[in-house]
C-alpha positions in Angstrom: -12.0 -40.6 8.4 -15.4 -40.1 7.1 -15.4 -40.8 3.2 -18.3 -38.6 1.4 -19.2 -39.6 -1.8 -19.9 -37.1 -4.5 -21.7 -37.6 -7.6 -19.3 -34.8 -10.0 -21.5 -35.6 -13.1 -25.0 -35.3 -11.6 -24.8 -31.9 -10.2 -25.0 -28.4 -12.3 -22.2 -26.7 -9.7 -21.2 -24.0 -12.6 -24.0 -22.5 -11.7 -23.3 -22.0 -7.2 -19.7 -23.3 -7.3 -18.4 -22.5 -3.6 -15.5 -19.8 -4.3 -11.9 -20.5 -2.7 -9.6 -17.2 -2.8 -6.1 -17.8 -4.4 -4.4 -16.9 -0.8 -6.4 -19.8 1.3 -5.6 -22.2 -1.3 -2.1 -21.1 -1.1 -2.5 -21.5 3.0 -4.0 -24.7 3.2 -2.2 -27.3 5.0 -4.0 -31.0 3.8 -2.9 -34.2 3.2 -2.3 -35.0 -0.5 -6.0 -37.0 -0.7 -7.7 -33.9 0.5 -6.2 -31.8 -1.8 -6.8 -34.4 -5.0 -10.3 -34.0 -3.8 -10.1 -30.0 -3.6 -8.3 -29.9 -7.4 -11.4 -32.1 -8.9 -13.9 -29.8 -7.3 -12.4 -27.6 -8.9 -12.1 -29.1 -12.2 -15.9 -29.8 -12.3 -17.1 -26.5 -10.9 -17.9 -27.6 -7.3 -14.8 -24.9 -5.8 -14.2 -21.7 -8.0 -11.0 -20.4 -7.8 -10.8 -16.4 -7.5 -8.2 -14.2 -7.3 -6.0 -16.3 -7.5 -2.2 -15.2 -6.6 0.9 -14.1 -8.7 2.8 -17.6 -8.3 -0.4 -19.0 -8.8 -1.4 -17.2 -12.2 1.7 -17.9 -13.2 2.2 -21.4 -13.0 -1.1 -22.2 -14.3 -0.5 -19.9 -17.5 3.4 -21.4 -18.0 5.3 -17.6 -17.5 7.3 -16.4 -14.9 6.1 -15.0 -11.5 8.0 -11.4 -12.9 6.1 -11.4 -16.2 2.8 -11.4 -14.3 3.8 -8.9 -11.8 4.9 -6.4 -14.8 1.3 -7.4 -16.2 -0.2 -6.5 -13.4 1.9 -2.9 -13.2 -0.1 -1.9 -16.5 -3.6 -4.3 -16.8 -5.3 -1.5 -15.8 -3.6 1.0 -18.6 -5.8 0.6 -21.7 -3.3 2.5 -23.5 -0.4 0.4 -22.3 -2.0 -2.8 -22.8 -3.4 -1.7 -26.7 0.6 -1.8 -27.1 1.8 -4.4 -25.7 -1.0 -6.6 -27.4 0.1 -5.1 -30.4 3.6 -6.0 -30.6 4.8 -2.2 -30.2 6.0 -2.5 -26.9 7.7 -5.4 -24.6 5.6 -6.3 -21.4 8.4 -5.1 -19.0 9.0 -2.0 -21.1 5.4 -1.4 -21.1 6.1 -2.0 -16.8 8.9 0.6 -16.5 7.2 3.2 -18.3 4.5 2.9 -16.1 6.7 3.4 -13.2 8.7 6.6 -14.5 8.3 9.5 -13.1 7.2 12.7 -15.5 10.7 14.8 -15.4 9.8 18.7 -14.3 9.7 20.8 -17.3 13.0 23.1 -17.4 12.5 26.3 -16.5 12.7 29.2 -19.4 15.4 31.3 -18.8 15.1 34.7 -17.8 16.5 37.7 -19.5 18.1 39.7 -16.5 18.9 43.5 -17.3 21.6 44.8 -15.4 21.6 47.7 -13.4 22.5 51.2 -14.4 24.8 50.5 -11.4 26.3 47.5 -12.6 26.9 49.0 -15.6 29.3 51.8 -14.2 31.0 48.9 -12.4 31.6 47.3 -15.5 32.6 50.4 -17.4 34.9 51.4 -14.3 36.4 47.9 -14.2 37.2 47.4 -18.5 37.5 51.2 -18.9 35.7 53.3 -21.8 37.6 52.1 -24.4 37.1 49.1 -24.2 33.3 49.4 -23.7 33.2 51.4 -26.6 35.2 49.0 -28.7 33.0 46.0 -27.9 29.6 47.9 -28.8 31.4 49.0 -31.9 32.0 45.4 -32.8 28.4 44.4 -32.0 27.1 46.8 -34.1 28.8 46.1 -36.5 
């Protein structure tokens, strides 16, 4: 094994450090020297860690994979976030609201008129008296 011998504190690498994506960091399959190596490049700049994933985030900040992924439900709500941030609203409230579904407006009710047909029905069925008696009463 060839041994390559880096000078860490010589070189600006802020400014061009090489990216590695979250996933192929996750993926890589190294002896525990290589990745020693790997982690100090990316201590001193030389490999730049983006996007890095979920489980990673979340180990690195000290909070559970779920926290993150409710996080990442609502990141992209301003609105949401402004709350949360704020103290009005938990994270995985902030999460479900976000995944609710607006609940169809009920429908206004409609005044139905009967018929002049139904009408005889119902004045053949109860009889006149009666009819007559209950408009009296409403009248009234």
């Amino acid at each position: 094994m060839e041994i390559i011998e880096m000078d860490y504190h010589k070189t600006d690498y802020k400014a061009n450090g090489t990216p590695i994506t979250g996933q192929s960091l996750a993926h890589l399959r190294v002896g525990k020297q290589a990745r020693a190596l790997l982690a100090a490049e990316l201590v001193v700049g030389a490999k730049v860690l983006t996007t890095p994933t979920a489980v990673q985030a979340s180990h690195l900040l000290g909070v559970s994979t779920t926290y993150v992924h409710a996080a990442l439900d609502i990141v992209e709500d301003p609105n949401l976030v402004s709350l949360v941030n704020g103290g009005k609203l938990a994270l995985v409230d902030a999460a479900a609201r976000k995944h609710q579904k607006a609940l169809p407006k009920p429908a206004e009710p409609v005044a139905v008129t009967p018929s002049d047909e139904q009408i005889d029905s119902t004045i053949a069925t109860a009889g006149v008296a009666r009819v007559w008696d209950r408009l009296a009463a409403a009248i009234s």
